[in-house]
Residue, then its C-alpha position, 0 to 999 in steps of 0.5 A: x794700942x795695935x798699930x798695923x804697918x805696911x812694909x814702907x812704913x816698917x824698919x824690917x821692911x816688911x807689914x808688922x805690928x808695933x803696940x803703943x802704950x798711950x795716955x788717957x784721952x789721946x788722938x790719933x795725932x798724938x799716936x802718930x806723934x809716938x810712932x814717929x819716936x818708935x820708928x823715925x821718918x815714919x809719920x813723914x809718909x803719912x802726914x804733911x808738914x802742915x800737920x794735913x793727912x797725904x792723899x796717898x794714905x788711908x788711916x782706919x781706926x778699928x775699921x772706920x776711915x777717919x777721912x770720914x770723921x776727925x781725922x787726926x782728932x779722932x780720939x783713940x784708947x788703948x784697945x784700939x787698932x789703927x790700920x795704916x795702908x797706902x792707896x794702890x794703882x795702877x793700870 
């Protein structure tokens, strides 16, 4: 599984890639759970303490919003993407 980072997510700092080898019947809960062992700290920007996505954080899973569907049990595979981008603001 790809998973694209932004820079704030990155241990370089910079937007990369990081593949994940994931177990059969896997969510992207338990994905996220992994990131968390490849890159310390990482999940804590995207989800809460109470396991809830942050507002601040959209999550695509080969393009789908998973706000949209089941969220952090959207059940993911091998052969997917999960696109990892901080909302934007300003004025």
């Amino acid at each position: 599984m790809r998973i694209k980072l932004p820079a704030a997510l990155n241990q370089g700092g910079s937007p990369g890639m990081v593949n994940l080898d994931i177990p059969a019947q896997s969510t992207l809960g338990s994905v996220l759970q992994d990131l968390e062992r490849h890159i310390p700290g990482a999940t804590s920007k995207i989800v809460s303490t109470d396991g809830k996505l942050y507002g601040y954080v959209n999550l695509y899973v080969n393009g789908d919003d998973v706000r949209h569907g089941k969220g952090l049990d959207t059940p993911v595979s091998e052969h997917d993407e999960v696109l990892i981008l901080p909302a934007i603001s300003g004025g």
